[in-house]
PDB file of N, CA, C and O in Angstrom:
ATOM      1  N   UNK A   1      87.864  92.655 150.877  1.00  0.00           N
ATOM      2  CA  UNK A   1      87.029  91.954 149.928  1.00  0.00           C
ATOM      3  C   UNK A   1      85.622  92.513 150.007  1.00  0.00           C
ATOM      4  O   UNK A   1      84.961  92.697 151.029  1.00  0.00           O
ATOM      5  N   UNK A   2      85.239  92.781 148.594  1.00  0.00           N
ATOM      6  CA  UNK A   2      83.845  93.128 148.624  1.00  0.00           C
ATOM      7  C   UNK A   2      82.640  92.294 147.940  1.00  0.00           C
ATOM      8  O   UNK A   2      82.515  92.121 146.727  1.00  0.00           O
ATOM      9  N   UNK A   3      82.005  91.939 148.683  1.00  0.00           N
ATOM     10  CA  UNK A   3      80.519  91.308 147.863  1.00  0.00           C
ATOM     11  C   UNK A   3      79.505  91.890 147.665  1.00  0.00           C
ATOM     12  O   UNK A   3      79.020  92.634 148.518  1.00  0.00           O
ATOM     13  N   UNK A   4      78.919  91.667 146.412  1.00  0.00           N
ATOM     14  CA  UNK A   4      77.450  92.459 145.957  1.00  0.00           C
ATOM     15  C   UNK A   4      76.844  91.704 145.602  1.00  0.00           C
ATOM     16  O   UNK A   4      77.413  90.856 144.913  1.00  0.00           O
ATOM     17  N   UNK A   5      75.086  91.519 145.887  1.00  0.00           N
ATOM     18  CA  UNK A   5      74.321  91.227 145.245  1.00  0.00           C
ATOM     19  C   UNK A   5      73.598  92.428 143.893  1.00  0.00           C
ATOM     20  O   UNK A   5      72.785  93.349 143.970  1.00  0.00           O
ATOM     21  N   UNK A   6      74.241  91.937 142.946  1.00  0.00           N
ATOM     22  CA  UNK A   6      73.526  92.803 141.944  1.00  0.00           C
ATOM     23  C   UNK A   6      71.755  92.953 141.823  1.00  0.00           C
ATOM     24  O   UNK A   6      71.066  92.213 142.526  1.00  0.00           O
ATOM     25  N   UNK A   7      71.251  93.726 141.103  1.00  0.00           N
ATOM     26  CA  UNK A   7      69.873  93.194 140.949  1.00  0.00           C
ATOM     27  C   UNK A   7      70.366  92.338 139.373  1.00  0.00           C
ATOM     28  O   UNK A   7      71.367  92.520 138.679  1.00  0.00           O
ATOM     29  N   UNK A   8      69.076  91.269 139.176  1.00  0.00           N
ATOM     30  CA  UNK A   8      68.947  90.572 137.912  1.00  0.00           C
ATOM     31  C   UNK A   8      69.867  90.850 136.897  1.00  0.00           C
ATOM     32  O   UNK A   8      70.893  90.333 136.454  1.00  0.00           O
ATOM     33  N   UNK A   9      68.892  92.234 136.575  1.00  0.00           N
ATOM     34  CA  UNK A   9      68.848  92.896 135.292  1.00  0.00           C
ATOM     35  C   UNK A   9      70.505  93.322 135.070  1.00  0.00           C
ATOM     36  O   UNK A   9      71.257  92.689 134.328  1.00  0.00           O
ATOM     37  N   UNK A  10      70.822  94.263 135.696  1.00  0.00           N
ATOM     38  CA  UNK A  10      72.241  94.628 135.607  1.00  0.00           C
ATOM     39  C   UNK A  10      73.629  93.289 135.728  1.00  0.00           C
ATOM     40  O   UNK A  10      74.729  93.328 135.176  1.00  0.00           O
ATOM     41  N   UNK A  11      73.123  92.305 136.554  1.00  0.00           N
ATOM     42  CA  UNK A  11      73.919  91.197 136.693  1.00  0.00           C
ATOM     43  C   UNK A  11      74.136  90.704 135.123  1.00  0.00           C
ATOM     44  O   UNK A  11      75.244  90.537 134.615  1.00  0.00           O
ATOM     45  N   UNK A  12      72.680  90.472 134.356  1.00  0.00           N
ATOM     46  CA  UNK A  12      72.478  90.263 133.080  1.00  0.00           C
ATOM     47  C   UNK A  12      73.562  91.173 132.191  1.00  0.00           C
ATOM     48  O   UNK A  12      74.553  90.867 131.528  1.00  0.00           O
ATOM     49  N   UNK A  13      73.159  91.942 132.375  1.00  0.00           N
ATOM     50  CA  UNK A  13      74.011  93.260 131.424  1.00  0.00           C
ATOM     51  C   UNK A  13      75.692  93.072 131.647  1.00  0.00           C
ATOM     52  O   UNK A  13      76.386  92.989 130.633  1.00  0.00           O
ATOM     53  N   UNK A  14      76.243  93.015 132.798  1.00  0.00           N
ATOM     54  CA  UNK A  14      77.825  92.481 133.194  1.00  0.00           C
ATOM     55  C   UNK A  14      78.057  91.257 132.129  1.00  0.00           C
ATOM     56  O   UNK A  14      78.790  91.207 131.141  1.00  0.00           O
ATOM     57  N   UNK A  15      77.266  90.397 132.628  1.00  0.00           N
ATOM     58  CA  UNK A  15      77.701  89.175 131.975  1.00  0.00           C
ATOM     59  C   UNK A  15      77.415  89.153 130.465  1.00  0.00           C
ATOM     60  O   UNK A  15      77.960  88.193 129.920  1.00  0.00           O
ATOM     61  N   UNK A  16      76.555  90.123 129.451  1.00  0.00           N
ATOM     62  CA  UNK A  16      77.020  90.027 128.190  1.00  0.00           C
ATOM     63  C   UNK A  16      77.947  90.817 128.092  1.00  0.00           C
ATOM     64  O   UNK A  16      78.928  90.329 127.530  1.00  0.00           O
ATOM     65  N   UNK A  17      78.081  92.179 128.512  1.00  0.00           N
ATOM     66  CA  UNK A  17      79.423  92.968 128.588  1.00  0.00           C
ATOM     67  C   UNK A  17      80.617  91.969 128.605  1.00  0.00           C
ATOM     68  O   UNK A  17      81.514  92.078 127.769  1.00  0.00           O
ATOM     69  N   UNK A  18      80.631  90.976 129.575  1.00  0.00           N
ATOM     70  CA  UNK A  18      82.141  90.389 129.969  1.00  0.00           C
ATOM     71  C   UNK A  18      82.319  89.603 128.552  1.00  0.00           C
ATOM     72  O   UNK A  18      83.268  89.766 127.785  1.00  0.00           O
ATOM     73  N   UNK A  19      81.312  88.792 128.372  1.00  0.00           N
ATOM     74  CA  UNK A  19      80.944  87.662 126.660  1.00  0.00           C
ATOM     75  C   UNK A  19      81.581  88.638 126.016  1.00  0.00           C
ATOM     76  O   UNK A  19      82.789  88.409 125.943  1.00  0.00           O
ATOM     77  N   UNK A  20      81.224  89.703 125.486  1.00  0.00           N
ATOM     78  CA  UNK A  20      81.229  90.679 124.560  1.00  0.00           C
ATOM     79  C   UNK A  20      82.410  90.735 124.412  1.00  0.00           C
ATOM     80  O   UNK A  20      82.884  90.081 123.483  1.00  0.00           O
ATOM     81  N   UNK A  21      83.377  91.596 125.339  1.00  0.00           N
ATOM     82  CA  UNK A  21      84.360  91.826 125.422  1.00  0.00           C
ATOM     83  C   UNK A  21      85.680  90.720 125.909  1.00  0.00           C
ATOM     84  O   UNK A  21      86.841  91.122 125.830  1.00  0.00           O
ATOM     85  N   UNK A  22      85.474  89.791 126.239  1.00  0.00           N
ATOM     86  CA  UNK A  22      86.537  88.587 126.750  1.00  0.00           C
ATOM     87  C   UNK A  22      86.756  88.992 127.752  1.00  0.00           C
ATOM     88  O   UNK A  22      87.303  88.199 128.518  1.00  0.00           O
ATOM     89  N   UNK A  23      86.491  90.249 128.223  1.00  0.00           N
ATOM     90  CA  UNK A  23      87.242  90.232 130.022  1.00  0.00           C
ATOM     91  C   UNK A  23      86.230  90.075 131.135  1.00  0.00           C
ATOM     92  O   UNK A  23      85.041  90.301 130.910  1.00  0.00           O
ATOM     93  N   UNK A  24      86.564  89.778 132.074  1.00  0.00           N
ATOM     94  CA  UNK A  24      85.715  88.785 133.268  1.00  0.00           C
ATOM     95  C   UNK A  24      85.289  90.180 134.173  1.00  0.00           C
ATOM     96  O   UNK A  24      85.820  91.249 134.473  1.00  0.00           O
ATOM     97  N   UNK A  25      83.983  89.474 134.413  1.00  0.00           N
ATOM     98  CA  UNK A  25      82.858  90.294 134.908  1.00  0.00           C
ATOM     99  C   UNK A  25      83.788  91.616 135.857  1.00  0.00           C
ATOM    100  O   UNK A  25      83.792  92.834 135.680  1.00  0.00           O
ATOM    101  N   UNK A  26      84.397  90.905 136.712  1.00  0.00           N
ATOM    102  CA  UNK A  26      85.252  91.691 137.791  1.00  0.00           C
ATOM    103  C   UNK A  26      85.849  92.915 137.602  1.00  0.00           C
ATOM    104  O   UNK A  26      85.859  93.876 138.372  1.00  0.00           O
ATOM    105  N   UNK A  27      86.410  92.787 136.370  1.00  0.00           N
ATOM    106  CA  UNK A  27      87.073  93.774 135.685  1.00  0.00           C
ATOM    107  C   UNK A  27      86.282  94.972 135.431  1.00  0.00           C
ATOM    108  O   UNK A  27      86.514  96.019 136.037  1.00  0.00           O
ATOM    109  N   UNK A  28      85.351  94.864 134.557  1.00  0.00           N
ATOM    110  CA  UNK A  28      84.004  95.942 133.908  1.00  0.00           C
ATOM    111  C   UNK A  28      84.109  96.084 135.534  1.00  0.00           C
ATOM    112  O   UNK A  28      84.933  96.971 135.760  1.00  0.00           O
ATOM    113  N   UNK A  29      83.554  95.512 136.832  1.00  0.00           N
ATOM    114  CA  UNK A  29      82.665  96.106 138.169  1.00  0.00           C
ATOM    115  C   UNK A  29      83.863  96.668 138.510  1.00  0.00           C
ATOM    116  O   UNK A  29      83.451  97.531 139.286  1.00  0.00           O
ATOM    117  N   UNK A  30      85.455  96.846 138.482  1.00  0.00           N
ATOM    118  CA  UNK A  30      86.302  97.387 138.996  1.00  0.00           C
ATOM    119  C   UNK A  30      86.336  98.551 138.631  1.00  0.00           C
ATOM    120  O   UNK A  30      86.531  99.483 139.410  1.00  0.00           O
ATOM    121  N   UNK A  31      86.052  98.748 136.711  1.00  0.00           N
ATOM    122  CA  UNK A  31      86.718  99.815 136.305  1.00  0.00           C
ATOM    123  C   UNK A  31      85.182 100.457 136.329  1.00  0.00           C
ATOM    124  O   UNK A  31      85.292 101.627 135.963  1.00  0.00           O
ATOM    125  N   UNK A  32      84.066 100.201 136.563  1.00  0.00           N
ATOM    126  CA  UNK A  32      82.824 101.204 137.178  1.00  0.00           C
ATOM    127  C   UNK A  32      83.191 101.683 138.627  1.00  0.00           C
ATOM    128  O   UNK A  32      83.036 102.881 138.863  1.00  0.00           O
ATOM    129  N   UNK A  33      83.513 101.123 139.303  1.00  0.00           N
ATOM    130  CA  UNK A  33      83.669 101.779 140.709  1.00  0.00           C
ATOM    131  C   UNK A  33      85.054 102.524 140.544  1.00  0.00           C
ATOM    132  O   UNK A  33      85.142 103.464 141.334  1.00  0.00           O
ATOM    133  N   UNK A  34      85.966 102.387 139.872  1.00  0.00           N
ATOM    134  CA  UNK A  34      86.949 103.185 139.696  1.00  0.00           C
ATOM    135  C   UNK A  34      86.348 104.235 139.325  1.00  0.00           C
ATOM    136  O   UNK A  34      86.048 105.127 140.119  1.00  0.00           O
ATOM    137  N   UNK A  35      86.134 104.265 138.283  1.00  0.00           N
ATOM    138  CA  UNK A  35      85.920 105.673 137.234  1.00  0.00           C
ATOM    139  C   UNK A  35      84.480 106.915 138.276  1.00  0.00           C
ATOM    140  O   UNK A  35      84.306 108.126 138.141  1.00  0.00           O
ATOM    141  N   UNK A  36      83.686 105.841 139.286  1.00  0.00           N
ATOM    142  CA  UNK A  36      82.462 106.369 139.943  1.00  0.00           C
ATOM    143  C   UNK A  36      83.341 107.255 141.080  1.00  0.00           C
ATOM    144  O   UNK A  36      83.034 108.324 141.608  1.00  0.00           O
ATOM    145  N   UNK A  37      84.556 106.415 141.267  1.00  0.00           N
ATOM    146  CA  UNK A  37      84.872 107.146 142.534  1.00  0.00           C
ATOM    147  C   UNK A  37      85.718 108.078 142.589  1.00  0.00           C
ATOM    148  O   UNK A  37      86.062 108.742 143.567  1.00  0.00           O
ATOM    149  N   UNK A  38      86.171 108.147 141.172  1.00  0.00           N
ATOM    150  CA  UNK A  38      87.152 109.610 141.008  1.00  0.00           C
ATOM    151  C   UNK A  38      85.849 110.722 140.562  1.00  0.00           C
ATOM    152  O   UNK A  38      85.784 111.910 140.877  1.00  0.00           O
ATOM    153  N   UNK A  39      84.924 109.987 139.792  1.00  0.00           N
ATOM    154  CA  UNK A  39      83.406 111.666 139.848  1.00  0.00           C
ATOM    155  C   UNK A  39      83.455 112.109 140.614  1.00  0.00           C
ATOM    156  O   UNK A  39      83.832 113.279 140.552  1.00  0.00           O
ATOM    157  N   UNK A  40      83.046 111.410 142.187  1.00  0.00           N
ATOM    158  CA  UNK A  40      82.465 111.591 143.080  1.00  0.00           C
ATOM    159  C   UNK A  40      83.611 112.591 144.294  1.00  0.00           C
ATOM    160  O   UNK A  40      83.237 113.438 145.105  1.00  0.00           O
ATOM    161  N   UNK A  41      84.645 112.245 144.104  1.00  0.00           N
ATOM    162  CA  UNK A  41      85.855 112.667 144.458  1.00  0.00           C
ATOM    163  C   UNK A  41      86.039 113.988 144.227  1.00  0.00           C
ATOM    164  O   UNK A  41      86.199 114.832 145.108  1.00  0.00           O
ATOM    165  N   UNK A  42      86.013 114.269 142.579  1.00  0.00           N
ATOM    166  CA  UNK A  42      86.134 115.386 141.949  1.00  0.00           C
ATOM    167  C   UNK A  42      85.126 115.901 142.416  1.00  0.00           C
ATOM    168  O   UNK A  42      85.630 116.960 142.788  1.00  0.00           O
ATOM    169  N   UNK A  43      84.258 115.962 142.643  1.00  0.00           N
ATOM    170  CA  UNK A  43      82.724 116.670 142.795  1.00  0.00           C
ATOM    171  C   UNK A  43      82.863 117.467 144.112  1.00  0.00           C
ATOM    172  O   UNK A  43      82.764 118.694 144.133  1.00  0.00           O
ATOM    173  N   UNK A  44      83.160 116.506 145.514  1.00  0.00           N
ATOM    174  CA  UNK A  44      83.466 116.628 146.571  1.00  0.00           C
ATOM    175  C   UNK A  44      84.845 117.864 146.521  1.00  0.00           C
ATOM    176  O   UNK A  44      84.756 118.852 147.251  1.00  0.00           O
ATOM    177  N   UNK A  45      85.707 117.735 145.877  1.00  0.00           N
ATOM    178  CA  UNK A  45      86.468 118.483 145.777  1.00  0.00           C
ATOM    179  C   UNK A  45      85.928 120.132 145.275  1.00  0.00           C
ATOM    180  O   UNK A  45      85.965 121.136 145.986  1.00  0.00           O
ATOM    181  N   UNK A  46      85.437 120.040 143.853  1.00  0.00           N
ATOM    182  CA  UNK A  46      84.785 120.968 143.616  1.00  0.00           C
ATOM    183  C   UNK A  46      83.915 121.745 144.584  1.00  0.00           C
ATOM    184  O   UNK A  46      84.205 122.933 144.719  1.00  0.00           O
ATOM    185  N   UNK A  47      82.896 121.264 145.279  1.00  0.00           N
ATOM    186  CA  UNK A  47      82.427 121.550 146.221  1.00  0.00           C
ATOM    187  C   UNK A  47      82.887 122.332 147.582  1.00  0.00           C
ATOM    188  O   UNK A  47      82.482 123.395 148.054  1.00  0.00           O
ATOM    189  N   UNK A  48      83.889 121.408 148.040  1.00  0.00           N
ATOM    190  CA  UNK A  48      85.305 121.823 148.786  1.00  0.00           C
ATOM    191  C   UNK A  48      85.577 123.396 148.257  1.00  0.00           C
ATOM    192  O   UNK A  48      85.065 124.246 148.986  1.00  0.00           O
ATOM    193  N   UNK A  49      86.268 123.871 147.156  1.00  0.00           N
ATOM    194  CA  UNK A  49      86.732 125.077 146.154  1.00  0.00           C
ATOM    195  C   UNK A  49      85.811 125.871 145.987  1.00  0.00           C
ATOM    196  O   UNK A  49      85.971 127.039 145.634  1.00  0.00           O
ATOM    197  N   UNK A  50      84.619 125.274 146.247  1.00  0.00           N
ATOM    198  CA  UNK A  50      83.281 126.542 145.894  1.00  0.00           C
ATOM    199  C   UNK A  50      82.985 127.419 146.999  1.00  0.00           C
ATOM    200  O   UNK A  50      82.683 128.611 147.056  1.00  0.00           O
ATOM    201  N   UNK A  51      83.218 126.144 148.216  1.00  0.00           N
ATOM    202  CA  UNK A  51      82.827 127.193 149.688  1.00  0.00           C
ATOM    203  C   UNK A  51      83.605 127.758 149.795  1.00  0.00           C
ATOM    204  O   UNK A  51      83.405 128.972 149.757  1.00  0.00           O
ATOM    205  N   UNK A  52      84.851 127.314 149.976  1.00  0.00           N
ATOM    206  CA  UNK A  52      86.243 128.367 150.239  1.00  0.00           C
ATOM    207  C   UNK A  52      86.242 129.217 149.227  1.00  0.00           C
ATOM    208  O   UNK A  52      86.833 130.257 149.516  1.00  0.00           O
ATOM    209  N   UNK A  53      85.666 129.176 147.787  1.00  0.00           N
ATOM    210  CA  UNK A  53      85.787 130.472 147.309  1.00  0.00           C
ATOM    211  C   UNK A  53      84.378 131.691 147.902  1.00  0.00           C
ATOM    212  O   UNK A  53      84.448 132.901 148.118  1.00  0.00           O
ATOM    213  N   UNK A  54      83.225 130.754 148.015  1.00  0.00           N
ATOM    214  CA  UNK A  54      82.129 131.775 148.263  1.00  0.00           C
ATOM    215  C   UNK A  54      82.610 132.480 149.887  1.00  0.00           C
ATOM    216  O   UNK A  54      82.316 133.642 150.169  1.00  0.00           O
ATOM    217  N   UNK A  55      83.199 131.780 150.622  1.00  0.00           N
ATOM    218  CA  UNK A  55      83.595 132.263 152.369  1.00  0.00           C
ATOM    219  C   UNK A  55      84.532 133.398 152.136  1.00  0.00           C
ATOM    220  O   UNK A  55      84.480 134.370 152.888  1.00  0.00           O
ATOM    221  N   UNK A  56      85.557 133.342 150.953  1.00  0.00           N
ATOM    222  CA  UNK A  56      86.496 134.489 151.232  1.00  0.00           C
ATOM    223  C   UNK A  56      87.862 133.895 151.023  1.00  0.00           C
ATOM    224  O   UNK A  56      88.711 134.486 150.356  1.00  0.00           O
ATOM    225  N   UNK A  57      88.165 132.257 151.818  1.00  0.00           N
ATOM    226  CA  UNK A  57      88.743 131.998 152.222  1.00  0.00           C
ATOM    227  C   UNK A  57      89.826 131.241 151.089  1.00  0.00           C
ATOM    228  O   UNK A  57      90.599 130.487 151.680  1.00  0.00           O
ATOM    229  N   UNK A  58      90.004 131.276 149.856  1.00  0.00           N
ATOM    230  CA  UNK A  58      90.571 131.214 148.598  1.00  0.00           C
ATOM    231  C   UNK A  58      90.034 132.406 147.169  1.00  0.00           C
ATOM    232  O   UNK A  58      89.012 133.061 146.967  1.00  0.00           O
ATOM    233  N   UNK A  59      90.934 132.276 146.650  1.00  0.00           N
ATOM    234  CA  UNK A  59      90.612 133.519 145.522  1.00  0.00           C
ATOM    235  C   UNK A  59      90.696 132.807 143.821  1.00  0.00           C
ATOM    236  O   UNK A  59      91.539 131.919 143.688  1.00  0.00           O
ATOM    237  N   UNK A  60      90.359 132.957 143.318  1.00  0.00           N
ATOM    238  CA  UNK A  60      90.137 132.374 141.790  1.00  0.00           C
ATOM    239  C   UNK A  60      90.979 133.519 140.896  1.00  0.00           C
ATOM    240  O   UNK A  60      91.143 134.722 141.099  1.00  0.00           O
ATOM    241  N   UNK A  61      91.344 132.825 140.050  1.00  0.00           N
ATOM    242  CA  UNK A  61      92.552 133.558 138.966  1.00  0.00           C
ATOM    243  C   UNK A  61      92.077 133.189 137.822  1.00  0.00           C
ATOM    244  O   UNK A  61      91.925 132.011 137.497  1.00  0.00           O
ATOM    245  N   UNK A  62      91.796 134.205 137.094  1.00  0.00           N
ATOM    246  CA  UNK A  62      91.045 133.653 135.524  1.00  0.00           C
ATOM    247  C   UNK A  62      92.335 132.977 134.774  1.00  0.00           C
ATOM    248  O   UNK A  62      93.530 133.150 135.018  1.00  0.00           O
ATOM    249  N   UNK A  63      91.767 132.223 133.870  1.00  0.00           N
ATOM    250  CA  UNK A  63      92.914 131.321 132.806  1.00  0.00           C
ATOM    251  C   UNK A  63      93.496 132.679 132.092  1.00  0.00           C
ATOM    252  O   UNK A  63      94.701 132.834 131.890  1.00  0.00           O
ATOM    253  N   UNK A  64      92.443 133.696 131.715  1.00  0.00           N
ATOM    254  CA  UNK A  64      93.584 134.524 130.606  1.00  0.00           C
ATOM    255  C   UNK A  64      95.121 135.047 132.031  1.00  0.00           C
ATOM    256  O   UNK A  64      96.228 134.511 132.089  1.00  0.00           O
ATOM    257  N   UNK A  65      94.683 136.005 132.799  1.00  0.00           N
ATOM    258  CA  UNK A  65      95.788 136.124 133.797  1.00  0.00           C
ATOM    259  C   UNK A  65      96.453 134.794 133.771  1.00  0.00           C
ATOM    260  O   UNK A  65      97.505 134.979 133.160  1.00  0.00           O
ATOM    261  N   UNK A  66      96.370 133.562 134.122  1.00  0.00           N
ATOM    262  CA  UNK A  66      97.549 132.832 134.222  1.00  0.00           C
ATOM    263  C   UNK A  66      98.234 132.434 132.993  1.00  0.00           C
ATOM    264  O   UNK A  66      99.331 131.885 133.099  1.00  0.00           O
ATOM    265  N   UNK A  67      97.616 132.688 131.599  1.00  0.00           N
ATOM    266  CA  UNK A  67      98.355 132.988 130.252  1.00  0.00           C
ATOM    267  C   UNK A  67      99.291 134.180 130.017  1.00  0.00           C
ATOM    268  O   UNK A  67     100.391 134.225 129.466  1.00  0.00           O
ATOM    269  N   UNK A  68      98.483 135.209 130.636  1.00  0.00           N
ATOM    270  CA  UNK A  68      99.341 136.292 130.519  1.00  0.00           C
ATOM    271  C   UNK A  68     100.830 135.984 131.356  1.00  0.00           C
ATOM    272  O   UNK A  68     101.932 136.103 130.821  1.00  0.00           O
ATOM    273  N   UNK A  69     100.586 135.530 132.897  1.00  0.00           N
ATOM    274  CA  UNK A  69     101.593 135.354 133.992  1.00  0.00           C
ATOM    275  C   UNK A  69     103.026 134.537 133.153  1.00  0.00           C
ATOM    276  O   UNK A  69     104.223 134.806 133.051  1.00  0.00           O
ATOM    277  N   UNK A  70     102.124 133.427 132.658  1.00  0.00           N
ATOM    278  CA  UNK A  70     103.478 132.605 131.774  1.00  0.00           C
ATOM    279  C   UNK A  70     103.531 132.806 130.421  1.00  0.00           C
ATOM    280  O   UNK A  70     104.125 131.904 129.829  1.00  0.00           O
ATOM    281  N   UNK A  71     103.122 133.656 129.764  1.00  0.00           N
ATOM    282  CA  UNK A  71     103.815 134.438 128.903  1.00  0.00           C
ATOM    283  C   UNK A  71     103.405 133.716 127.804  1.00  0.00           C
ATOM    284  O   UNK A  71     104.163 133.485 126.863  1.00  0.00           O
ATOM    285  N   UNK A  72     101.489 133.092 127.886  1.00  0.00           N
ATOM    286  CA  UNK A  72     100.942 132.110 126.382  1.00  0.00           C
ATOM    287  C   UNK A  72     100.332 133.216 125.896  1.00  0.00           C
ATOM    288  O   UNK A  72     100.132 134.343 126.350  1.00  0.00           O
ATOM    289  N   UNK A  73     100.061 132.632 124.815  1.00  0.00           N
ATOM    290  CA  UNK A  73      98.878 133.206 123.919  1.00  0.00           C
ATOM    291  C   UNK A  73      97.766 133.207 124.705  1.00  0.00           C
ATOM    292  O   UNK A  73      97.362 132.404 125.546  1.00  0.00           O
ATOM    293  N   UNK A  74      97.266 134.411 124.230  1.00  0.00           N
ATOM    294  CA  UNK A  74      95.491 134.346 124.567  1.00  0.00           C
ATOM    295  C   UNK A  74      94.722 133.604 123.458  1.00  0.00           C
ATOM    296  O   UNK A  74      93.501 133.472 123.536  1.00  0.00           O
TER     297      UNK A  74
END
């Protein structure tokens, strides 16, 4: 279980969002921390793929080669 004190302003903003839309505050704060934590994920990952490509230690394959490999259009 998690608790937050929002500030004011944004608490404000949830609660016409939730009015607005019929669904309860919880929901909107679920699907923000959802959607924040796959960015942040992806990012980390990316990041992850950048060193191992700048170290040596993975290699990058352009999209046309893997079109060519399976036999798409360029």
């Amino acid at each position: 279980m998690l608790a937050i004190k929002l500030p004011k302003d944004i608490e404000d903003r949830l609660e016409a969002l939730a009015a607005e839309t019929g669904r309860p505050k919880d929901e909107h704060a679920l699907e923000a921390i959802l959607d924040y934590l796959d960015d942040i994920e992806d990012r980390v990952l990316a990041q992850q793929r950048s060193a191992r490509l700048k170290s040596g230690k993975d290699t990058a394959v352009s999209i046309s080669a893997l079109k060519k490999e399976h036999g798409l259009a360029d």
